[in-house]
DSSP file (Angstrom, degrees, kcal/mol; ACC not computed):
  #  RESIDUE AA STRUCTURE BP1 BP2  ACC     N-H-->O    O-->H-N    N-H-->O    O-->H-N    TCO  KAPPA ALPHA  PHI   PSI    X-CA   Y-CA   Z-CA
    1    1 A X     >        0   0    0      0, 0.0     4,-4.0     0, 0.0     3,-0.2   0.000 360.0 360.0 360.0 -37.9    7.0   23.1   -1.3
    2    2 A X  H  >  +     0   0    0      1,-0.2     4,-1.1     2,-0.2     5,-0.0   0.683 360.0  48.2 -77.6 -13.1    4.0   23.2   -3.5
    3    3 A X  H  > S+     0   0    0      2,-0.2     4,-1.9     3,-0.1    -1,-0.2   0.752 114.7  53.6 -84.0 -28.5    6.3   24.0   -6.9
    4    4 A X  H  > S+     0   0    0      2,-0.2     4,-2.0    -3,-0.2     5,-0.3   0.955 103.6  55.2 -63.9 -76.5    8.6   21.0   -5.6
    5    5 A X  H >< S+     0   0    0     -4,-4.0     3,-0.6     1,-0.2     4,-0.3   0.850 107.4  41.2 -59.1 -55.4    6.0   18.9   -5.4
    6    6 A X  H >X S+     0   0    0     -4,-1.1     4,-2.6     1,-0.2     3,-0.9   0.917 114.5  58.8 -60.1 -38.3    4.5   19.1   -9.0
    7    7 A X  H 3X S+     0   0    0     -4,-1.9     4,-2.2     1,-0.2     5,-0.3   0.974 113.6  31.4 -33.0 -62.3    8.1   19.1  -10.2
    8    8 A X  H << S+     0   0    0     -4,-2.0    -1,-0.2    -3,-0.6    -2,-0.2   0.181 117.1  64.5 -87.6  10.7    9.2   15.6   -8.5
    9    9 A X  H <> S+     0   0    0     -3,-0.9     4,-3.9    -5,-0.3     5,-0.4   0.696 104.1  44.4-111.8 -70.6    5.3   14.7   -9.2
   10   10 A X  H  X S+     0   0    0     -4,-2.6     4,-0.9     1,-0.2    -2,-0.3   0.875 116.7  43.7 -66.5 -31.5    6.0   14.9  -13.0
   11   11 A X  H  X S+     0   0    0     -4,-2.2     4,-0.7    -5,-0.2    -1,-0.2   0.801 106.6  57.6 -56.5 -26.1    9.2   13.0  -12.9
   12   12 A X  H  >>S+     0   0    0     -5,-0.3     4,-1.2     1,-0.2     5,-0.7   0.876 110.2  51.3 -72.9 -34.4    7.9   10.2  -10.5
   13   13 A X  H  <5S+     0   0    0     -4,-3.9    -1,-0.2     1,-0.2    -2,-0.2   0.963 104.3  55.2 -81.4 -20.1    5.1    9.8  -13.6
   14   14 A X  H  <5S+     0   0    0     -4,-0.9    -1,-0.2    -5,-0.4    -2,-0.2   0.808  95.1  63.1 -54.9 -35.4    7.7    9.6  -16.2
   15   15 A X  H  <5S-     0   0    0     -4,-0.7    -1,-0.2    -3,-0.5    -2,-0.2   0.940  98.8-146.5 -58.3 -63.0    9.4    6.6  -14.3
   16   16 A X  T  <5 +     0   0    0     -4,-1.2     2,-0.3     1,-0.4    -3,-0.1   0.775  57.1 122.1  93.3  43.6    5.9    5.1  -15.1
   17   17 A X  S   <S-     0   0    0     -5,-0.7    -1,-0.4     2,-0.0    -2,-0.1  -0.959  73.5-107.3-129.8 134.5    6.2    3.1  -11.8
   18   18 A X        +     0   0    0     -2,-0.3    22,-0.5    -3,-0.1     2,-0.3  -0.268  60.2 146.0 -44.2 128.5    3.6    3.2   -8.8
   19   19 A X        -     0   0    0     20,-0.1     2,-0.8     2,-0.1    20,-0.2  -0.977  42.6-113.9-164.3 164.8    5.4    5.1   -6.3
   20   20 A X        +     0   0    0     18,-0.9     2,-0.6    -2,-0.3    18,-0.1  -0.774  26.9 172.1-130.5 120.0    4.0    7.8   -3.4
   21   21 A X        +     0   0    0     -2,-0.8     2,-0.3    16,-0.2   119,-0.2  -0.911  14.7 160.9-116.0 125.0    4.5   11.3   -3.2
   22   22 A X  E     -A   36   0A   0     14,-1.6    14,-3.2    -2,-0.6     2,-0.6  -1.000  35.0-126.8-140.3 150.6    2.5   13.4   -0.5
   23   23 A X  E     -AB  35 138A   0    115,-2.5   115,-1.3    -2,-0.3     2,-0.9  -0.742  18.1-159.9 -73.4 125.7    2.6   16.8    1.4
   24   24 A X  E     -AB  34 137A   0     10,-1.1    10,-1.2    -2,-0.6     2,-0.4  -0.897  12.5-174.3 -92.1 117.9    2.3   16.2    4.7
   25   25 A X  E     - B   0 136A   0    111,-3.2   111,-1.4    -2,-0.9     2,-0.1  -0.989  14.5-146.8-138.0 106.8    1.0   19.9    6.6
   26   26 A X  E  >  - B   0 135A   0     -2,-0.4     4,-0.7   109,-0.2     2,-0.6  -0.511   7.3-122.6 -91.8 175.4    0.8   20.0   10.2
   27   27 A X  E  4 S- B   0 134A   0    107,-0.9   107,-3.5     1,-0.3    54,-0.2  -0.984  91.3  -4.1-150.3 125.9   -1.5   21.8   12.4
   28   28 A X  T  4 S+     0   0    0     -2,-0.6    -1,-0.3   105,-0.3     3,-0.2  -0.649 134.6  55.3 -67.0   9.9   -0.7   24.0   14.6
   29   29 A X  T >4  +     0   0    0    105,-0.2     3,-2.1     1,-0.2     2,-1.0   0.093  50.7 158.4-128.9  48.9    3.3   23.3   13.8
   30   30 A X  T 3<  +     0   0    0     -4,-0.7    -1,-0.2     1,-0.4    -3,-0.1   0.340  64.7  79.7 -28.5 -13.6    3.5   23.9   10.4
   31   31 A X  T 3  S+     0   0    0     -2,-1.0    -1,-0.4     1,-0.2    -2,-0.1   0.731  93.0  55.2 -92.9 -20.6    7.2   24.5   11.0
   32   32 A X  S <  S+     0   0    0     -3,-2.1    -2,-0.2     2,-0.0    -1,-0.2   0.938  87.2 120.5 -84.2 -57.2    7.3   20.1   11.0
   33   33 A X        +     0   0    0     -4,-0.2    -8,-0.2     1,-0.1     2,-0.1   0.673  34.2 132.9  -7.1 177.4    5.7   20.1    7.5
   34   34 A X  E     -A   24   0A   0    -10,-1.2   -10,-1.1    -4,-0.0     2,-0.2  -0.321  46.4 -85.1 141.2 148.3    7.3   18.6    4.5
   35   35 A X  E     -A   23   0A   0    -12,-0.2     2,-0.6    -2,-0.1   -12,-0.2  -0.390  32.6-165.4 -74.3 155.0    7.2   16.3    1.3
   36   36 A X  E     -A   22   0A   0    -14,-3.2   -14,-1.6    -2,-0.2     2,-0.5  -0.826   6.7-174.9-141.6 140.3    7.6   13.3    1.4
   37   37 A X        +     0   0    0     -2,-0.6     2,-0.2   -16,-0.2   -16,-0.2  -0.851   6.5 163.1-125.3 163.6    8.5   10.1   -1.6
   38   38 A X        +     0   0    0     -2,-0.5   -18,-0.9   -18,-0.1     2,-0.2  -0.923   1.9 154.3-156.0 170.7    8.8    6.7   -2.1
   39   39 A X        +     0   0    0     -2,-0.2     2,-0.6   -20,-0.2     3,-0.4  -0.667  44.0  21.0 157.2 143.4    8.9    4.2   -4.4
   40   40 A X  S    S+     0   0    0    -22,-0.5   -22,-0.1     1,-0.3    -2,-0.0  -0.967 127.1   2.8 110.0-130.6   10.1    0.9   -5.3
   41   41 A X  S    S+     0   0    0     -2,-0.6     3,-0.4     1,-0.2    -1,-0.3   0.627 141.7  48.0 -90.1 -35.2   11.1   -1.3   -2.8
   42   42 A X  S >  S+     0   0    0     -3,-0.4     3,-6.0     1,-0.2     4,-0.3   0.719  72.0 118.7 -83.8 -36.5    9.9    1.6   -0.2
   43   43 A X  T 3  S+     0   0    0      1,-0.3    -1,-0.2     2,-0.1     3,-0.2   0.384  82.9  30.4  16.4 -59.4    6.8    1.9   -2.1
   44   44 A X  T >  S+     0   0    0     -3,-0.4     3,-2.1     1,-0.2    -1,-0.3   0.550  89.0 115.2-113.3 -28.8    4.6    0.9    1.4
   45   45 A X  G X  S+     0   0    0     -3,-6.0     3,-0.6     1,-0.3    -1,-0.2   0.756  79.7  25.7 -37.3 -37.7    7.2    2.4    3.5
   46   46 A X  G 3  S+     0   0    0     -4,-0.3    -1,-0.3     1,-0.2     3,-0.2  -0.143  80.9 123.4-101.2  53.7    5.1    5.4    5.3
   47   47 A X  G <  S+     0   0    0     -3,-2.1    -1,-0.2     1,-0.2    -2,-0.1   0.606  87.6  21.5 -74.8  -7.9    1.8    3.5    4.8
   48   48 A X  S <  S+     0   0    0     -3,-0.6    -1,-0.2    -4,-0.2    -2,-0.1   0.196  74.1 126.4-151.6  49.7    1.4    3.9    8.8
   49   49 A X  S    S+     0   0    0     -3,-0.2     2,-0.3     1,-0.2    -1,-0.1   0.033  80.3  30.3 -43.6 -13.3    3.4    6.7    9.7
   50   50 A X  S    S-     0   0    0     -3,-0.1    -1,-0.2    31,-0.1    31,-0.1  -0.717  75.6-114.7-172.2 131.7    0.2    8.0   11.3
   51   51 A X        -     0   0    0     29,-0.3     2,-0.4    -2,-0.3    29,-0.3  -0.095  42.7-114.3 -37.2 151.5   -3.2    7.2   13.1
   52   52 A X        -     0   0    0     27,-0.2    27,-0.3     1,-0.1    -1,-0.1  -0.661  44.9-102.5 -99.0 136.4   -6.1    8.3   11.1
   53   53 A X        -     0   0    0     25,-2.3    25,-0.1    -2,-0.4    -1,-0.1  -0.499   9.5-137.4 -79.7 166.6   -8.1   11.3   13.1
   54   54 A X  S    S+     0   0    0     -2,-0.1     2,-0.3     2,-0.1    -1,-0.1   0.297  71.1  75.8-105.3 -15.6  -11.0   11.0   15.0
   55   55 A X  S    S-     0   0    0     23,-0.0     2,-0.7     2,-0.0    23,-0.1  -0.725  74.3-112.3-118.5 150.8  -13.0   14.3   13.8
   56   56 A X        +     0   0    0     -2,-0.3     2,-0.4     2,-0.0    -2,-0.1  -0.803  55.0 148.2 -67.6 114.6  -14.9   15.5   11.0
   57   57 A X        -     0   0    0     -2,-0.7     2,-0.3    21,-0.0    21,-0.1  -0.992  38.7-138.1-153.8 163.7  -13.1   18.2    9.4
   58   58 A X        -     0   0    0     -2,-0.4     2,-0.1     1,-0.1    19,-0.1  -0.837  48.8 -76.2-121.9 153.0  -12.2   20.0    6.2
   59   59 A X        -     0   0    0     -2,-0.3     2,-3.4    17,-0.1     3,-0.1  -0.269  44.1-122.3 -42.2 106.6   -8.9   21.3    5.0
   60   60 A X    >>  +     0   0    0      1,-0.2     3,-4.5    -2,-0.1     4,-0.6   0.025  55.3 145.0 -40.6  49.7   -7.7   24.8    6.7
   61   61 A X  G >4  +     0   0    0     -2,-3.4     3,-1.7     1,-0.3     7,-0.3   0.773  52.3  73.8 -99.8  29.7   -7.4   26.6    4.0
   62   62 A X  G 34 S+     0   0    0      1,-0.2     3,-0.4    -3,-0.1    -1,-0.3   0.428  94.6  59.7 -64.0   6.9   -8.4   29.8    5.4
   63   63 A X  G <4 S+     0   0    0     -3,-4.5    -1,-0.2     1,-0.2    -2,-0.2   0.456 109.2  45.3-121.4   7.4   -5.0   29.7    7.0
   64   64 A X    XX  +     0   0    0     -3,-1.7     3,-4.3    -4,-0.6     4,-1.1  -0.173  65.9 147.1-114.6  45.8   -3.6   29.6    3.6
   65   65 A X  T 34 S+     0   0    0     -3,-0.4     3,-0.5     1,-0.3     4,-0.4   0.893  71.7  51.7 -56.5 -36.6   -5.4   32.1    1.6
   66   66 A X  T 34 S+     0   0    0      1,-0.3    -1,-0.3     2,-0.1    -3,-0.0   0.321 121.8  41.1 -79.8  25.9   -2.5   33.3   -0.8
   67   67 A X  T X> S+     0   0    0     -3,-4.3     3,-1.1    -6,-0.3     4,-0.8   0.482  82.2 100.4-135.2  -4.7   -2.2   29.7   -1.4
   68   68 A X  H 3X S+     0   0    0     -4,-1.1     4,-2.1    -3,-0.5     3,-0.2   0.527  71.7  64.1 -33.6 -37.2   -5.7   28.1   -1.7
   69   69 A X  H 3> S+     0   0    0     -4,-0.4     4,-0.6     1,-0.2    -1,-0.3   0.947 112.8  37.4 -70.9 -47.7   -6.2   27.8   -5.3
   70   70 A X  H <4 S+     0   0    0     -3,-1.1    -2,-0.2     2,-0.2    -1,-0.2   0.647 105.9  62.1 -73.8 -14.9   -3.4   25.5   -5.5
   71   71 A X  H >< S+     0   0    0     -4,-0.8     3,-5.5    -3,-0.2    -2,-0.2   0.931 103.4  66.5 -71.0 -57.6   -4.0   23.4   -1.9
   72   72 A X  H 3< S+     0   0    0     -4,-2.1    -2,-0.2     1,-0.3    -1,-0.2   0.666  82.9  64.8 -40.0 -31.6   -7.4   22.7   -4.1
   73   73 A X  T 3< S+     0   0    0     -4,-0.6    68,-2.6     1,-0.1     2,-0.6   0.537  96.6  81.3 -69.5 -19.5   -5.8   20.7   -6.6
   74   74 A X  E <  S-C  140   0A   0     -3,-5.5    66,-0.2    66,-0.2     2,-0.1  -0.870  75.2-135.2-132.4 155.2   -5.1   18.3   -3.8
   75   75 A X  E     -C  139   0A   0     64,-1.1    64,-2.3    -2,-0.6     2,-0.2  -0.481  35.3-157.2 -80.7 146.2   -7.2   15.4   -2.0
   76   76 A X  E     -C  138   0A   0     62,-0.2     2,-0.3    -2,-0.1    62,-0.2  -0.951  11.5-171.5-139.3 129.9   -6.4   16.1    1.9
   77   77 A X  E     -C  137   0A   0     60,-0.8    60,-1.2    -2,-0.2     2,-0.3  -0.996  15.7-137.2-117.1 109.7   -6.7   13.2    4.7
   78   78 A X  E     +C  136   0A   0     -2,-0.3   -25,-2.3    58,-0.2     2,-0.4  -0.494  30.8 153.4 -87.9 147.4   -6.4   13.9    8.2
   79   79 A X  E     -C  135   0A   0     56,-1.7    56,-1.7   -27,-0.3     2,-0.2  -0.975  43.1 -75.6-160.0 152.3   -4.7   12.1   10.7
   80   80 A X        -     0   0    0     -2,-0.4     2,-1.3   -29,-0.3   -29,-0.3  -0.359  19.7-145.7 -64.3 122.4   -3.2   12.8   13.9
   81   81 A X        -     0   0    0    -54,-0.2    51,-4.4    -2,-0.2    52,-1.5  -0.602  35.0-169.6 -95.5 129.0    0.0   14.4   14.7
   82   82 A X  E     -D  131   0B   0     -2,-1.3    49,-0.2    49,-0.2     2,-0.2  -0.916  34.1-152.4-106.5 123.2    1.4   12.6   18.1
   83   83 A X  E     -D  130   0B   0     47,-1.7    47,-1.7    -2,-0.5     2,-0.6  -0.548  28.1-152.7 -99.8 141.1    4.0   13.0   20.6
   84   84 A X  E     -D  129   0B   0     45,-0.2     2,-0.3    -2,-0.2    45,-0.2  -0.997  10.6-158.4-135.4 118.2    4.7    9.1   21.9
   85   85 A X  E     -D  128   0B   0     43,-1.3    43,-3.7    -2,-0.6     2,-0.3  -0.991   7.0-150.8-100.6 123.0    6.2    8.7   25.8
   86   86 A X  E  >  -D  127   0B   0     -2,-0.3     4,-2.2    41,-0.2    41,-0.2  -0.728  14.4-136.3 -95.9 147.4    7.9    5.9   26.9
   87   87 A X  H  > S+     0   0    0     39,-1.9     4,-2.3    -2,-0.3     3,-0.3   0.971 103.6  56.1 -31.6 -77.4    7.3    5.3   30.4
   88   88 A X  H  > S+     0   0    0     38,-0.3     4,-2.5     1,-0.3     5,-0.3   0.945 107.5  54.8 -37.0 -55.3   11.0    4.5   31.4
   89   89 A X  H  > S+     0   0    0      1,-0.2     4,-3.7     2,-0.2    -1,-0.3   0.962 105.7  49.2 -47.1 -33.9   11.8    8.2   29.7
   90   90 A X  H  X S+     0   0    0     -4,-2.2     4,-1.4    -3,-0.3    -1,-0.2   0.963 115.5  51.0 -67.5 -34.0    9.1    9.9   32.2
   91   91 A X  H >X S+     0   0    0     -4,-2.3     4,-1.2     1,-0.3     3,-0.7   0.952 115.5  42.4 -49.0 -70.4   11.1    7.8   35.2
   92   92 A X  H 3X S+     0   0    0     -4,-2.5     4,-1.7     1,-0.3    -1,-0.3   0.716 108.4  51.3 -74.0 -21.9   13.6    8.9   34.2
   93   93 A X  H 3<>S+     0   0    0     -4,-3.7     5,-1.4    -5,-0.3     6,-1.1   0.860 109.0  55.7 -36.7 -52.8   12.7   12.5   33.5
   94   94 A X  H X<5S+     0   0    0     -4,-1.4     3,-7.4    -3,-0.7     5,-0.5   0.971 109.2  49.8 -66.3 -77.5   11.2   12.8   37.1
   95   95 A X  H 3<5S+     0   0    0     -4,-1.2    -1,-0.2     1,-0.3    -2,-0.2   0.881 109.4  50.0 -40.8 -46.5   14.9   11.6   38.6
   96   96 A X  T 3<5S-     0   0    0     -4,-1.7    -1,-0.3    -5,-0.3    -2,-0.2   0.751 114.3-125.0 -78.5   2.7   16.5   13.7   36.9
   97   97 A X  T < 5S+     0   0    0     -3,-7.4    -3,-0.2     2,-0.3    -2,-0.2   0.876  79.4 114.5  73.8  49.9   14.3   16.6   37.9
   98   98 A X  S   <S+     0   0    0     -5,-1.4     2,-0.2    -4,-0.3    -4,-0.2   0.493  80.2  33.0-111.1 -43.7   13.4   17.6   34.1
   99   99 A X  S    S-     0   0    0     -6,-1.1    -2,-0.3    -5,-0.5    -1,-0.1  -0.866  77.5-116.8-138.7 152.2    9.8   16.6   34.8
  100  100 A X        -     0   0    0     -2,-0.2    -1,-0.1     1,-0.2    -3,-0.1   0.743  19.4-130.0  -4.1-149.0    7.2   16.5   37.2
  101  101 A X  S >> S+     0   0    0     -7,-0.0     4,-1.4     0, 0.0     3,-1.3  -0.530 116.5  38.1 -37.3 -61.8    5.1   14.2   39.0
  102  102 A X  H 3> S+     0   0    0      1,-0.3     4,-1.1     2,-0.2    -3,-0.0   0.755 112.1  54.1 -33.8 -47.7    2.2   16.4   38.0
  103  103 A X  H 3> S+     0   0    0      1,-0.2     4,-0.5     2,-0.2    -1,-0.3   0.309 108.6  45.5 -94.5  25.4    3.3   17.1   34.9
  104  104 A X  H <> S+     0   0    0     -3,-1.3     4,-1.4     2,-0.1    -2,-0.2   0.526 114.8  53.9-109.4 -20.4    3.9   13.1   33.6
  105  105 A X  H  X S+     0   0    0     -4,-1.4     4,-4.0     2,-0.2    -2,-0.2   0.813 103.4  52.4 -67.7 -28.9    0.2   12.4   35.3
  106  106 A X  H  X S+     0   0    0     -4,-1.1     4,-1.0    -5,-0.2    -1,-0.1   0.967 112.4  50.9 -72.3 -35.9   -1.3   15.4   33.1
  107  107 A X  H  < S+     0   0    0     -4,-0.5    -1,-0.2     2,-0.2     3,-0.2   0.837 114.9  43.6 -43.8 -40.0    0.5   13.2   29.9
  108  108 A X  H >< S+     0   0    0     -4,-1.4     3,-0.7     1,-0.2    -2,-0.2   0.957 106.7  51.8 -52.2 -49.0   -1.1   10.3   31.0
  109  109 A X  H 3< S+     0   0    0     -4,-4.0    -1,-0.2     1,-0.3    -2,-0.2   0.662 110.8  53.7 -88.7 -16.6   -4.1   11.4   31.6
  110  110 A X  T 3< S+     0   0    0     -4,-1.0    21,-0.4    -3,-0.2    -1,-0.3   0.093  79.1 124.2 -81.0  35.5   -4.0   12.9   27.9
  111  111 A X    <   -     0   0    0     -3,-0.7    19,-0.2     1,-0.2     3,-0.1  -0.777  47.7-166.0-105.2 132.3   -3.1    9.8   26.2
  112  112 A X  S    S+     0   0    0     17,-0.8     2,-0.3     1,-0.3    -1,-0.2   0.413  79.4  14.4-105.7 -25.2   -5.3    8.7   23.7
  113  113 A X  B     -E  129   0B   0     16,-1.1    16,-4.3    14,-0.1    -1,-0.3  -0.920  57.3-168.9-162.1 135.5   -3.7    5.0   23.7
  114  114 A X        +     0   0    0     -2,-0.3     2,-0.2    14,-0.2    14,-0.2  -0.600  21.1 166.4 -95.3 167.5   -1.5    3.3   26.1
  115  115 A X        -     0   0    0     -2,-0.3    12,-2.3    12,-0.1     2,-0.2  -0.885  31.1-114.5-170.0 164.3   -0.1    0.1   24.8
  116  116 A X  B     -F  126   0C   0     -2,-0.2     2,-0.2    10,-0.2    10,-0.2  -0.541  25.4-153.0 -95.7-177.1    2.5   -2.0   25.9
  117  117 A X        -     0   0    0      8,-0.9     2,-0.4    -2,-0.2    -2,-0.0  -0.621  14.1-143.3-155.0 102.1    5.8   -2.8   24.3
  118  118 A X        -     0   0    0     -2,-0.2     6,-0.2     6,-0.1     5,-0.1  -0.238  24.2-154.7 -94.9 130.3    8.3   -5.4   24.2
  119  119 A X        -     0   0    0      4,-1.5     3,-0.4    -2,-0.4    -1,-0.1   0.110  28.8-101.6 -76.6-168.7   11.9   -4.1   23.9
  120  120 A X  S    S+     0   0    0      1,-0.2    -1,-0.1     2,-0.1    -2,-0.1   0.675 119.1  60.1 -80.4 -30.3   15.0   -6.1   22.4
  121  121 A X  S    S-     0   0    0      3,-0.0    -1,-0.2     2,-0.0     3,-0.1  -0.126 123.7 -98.5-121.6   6.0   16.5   -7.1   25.5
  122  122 A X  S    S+     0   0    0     -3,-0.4    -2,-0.1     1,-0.2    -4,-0.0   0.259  89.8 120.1  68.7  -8.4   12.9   -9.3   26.8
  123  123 A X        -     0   0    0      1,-0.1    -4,-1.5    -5,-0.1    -1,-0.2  -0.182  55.9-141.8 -51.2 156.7   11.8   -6.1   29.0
  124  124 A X        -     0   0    0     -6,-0.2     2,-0.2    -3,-0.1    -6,-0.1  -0.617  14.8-169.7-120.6 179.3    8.5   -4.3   28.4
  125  125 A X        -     0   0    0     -2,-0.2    -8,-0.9    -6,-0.0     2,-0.3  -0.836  18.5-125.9-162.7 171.6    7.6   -0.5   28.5
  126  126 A X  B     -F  116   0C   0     -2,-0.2   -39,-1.9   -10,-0.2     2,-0.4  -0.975  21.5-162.3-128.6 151.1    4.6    1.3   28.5
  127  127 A X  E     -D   86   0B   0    -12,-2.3     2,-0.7    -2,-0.3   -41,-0.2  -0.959  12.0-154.1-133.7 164.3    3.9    4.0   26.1
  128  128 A X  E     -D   85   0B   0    -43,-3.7   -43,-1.3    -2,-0.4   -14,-0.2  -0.765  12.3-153.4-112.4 114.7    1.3    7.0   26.0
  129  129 A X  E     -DE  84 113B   0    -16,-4.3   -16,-1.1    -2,-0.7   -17,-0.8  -0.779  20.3-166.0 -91.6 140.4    0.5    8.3   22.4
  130  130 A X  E     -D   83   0B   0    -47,-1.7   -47,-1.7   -19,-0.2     2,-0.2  -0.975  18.7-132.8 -89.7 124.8   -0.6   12.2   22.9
  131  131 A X  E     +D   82   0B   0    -21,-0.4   -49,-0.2    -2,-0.3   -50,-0.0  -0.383  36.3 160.6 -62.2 131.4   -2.3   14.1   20.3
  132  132 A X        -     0   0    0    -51,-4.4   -50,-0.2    -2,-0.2    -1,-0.2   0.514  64.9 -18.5-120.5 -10.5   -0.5   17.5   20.0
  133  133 A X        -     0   0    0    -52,-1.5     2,-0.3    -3,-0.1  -105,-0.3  -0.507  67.6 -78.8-146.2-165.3   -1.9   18.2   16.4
  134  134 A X  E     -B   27   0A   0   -107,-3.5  -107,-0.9    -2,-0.2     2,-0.2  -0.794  27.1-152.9-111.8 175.3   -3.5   17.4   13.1
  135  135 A X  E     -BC  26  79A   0    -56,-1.7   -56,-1.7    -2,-0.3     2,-0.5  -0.952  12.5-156.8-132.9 131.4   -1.5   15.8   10.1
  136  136 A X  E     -BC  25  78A   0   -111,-1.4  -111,-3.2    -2,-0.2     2,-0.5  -0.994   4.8-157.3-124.2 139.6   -3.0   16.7    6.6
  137  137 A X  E     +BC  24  77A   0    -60,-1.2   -60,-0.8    -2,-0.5     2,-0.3  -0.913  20.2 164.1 -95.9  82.3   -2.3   14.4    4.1
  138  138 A X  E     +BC  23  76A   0   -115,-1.3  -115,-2.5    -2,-0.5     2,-0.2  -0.778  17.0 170.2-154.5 133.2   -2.4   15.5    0.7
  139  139 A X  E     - C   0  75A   0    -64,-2.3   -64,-1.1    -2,-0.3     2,-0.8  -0.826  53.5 -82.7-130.7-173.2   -1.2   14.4   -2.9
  140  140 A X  E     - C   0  74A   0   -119,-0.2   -66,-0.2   -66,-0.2  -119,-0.1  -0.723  56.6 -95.1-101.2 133.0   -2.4   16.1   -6.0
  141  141 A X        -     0   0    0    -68,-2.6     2,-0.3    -2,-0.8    -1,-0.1   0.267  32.0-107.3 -32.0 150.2   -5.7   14.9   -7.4
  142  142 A X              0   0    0      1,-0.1    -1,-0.1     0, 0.0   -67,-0.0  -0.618 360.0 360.0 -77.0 148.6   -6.2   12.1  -10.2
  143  143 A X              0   0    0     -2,-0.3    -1,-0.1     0, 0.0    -2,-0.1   0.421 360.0 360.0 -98.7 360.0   -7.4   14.2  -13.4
């Protein structure tokens, strides 16, 4: 991923166009990971694709040793990786015996933001953001 990215990193500057390329590396499910571009008209597009985190922290890379010299080369942002429940799904989860009672109170009760939400149809919803992760956000430093 990290040879990928300076590839598509030196063609996106050739373009000579503003455009955003980042790794995205999650924590603990590293298996979600991936780059990601835009540019153009998309330019903006993942400008809030995720919540900024809450904690002080520095980049894992003890959990990348045999790749650390090259994680260094990029500025790393953290933000939160989230599982989002809509109410109606947990109702329906329960009726269909999938889920709990217990276990849709133990989501609530981790939910970091409720909010409501108005659907297409004039109906509302509730939903319950839980944090399951980090997100680290990384492109390769300005020289």
């Amino acid at each position: 991923m990290l040879d990928v990215y300076r590839i598509w990193n030196e063609k996106l500057l050739k373009l000579e166009e503003d455009f955003y390329l980042k790794l995205w590396i999650y924590d603990p499910h590293f298996i979600n990971s991936q780059m990601v571009a835009a540019y153009k008209d998309c330019l903006h597009f993942y400008d809030q694709t995720f919540e900024v985190g809450n904690q002080e922290k520095q980049f894992p890379y003890h959990k990348y040793t045999y790749l650390r010299e090259k994680l260094e080369m990029f500025d790393w942002h953290l933000y939160m990786d989230s599982d989002i429940f809509a109410e109606s799904e947990l109702i329906d989860n329960i009726q269909r015996g999938w889920m709990s009672e217990k276990e849709i109170e133990a989501i609530k009760g981790k939910a970091y933001k409720v909010e409501t939400i108005h659907l297409s149809d004039g109906d509302t919803d509730k939903t319950y953001s839980v944090k399951v992760g980090d997100v680290w956000v990384g492109s390769i430093k300005k020289h």
